[in-house]
N, C-alpha and C positions, 0 to 999 in steps of 0.2 A: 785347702782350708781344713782344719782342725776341727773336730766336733765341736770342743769347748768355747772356739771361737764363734761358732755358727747356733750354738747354744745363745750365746750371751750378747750378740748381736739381733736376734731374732726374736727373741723370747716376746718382748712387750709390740712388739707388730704383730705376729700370731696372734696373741692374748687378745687384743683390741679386733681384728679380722673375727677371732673365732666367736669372740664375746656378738659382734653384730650379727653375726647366723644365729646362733642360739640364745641371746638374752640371758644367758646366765651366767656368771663369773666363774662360778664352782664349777660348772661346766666345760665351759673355755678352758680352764687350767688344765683341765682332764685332757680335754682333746688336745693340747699342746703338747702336754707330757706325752703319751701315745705317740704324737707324730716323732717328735724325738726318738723316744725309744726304738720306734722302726728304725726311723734314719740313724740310729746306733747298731740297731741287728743289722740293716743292710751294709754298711758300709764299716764301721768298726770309726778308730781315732782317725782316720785321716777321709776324710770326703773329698772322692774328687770331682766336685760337681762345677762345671762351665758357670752354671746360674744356680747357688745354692738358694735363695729365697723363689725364685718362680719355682722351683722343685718342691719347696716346703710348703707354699700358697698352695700349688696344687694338691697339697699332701692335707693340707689343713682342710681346705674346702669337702674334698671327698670326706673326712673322715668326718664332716659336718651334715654333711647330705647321708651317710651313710647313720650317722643319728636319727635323722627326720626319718628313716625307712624304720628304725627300730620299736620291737613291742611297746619299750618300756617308753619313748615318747610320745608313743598313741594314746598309751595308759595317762601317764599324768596332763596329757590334753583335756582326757575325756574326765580325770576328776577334778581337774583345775574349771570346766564348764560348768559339771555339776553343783563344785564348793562354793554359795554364794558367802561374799568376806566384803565387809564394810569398805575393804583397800582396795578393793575393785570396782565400789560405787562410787568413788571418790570423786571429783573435778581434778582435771589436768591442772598445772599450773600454770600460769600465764608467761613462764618464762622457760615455757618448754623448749628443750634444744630440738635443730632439727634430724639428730639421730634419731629420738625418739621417734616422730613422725615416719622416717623411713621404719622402723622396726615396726611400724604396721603395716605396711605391704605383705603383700602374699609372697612367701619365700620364693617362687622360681623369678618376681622382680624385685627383690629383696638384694637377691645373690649379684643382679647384674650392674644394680647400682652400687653396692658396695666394692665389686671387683674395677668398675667404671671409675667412680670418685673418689675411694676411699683407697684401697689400691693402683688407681691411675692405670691402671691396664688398657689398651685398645680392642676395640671390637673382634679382634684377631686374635689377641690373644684369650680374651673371655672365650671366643670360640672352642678352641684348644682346650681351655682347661673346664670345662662345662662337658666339651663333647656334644653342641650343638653346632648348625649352620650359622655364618655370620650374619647372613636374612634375619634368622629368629632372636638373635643377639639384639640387634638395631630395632627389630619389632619390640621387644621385651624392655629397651630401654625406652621408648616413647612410651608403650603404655607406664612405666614406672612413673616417669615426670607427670604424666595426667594426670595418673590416681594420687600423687604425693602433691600436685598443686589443688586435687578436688580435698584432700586432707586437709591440707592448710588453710585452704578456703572456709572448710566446716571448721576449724580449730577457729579462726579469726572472728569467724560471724560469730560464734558462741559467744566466744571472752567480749566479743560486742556489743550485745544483748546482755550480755550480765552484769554491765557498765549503765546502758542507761535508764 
């Protein structure tokens, strides 16, 4: 396979993957370009990868986690906390998707639902590309479904209550 072809094949699956780690568009595009570009240092115009997308998922994911480890994430956590902003007090809308809802998990079940559902990966391969046990894999996906039905559960009663 061809860079250009593994570019232009991949591009908007990356985007959409990296966007659900990080929550930012301008983000995701960064981290997509990045992977790229390695995958251009390392390899040049012709890649000869068996599985070029499980190579780039993997490549994607790291360089998402390897964000969540960086100062400069810490930083704008800690004054996105601080900055109180009307768009933050807001009400959810009633016709929230349920990405949404995932994207408030706590990233380490965040990552396994997205690699699970949204990428269709198995517990084996999450393993692998995570670099955990497949135990903590299956453990991290049950808690994920609890906390994301106790979400939904407090989303629904809300918009309930605000009804009658």
């Amino acid at each position: 396979m061809y860079f250009v072809e593994a570019v232009e094949q991949y591009t908007t699956y990356l985007l959409k993957m990296s966007y659900l780690y990080v929550k930012d568009r301008q983000l995701a595009e960064d981290i997509v370009q990045e992977v790229f570009v390695k995958l251009y240092q390392k390899y040049g115009e012709e890649v000869p990868l068996e599985n070029p997308k499980g190579y780039l998922v993997q490549m994607t994911v790291n360089r998402c986690r390897d964000y969540f480890r960086s100062w400069h994430y810490r930083k704008v956590q800690i004054v996105a906390f601080f900055a109180n902003t009307e768009e933050a007090d807001a009400p959810p809308s009633e016709n929230t998707d349920i990405a949404e809802h995932v994207l408030k998990l706590p990233f380490k079940y965040r990552e396994v639902v997205i690699l699970h559902y949204f990428d269709e990966q198995g517990t084996a391969q999450i393993s692998s590309i995570l670099n955990i046990p497949v135990g903590t894999v299956k453990t991290r996906l049950q808690k994920a479904r609890r906390l994301l039905k106790g979400i939904l559960l407090e989303e629904g009663v809300a918009s309930y209550e605000q009804q009658v």
